[in-house]
C-alpha positions in Angstrom: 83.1 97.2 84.1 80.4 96.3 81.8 76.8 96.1 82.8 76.7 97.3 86.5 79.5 94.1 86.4 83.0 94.0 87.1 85.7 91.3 88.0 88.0 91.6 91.1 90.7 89.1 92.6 91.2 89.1 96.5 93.9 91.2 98.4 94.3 88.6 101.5 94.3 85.2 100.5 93.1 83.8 103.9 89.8 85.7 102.9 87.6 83.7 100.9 83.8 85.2 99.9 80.7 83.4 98.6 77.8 84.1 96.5 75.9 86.9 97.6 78.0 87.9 100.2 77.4 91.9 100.2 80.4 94.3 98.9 80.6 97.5 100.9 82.6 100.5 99.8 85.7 102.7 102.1 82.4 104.2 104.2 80.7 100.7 104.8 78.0 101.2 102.1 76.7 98.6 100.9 77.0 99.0 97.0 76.6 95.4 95.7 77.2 92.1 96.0 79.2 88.6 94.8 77.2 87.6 91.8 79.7 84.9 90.9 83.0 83.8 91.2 85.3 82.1 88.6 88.9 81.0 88.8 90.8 78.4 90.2 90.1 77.6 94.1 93.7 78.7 95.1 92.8 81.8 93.5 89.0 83.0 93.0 88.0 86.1 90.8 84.8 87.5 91.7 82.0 88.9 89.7 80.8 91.7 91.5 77.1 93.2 91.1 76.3 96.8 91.7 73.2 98.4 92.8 71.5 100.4 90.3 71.2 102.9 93.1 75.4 103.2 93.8 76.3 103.4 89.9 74.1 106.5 89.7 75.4 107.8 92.6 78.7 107.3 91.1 78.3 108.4 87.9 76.8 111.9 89.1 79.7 112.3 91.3 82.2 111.3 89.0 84.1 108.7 91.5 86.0 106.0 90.0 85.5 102.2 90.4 89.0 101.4 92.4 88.4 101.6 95.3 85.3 98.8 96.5 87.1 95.8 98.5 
């Protein structure tokens, strides 16, 4: 994670997201959002954004980042 950034791949591959489609977290929160997606069509990566707000949170409660999709 770089930058409020970080790359993900897909867990169900008859799931497919699109730009700006929002990312929530295990609670339904949203935390950020598809920023941009890369990869082969078979097999999308996605960049995902996070909200100022969420990293902070994070950060002060020391949660890791493995657990968004």
């Amino acid at each position: 994670m770089t930058n409020n950034r970080f790359v993900v791949t897909r867990e169900s591959k008859d799931e497919i997201l699109d730009l700006d489609n929002f990312v929530c977290d295990e609670s339904k929160q949203v935390i950020g959002y598809i920023e941009d997606v890369i990869g082969p069509i078979g097999d999308p990566m996605y960049i995902i954004g996070l909200y100022p707000e969420f990293r902070w949170k994070q950060l002060e409660e020391h949660k890791g980042y493995d657990n968004f999709l």
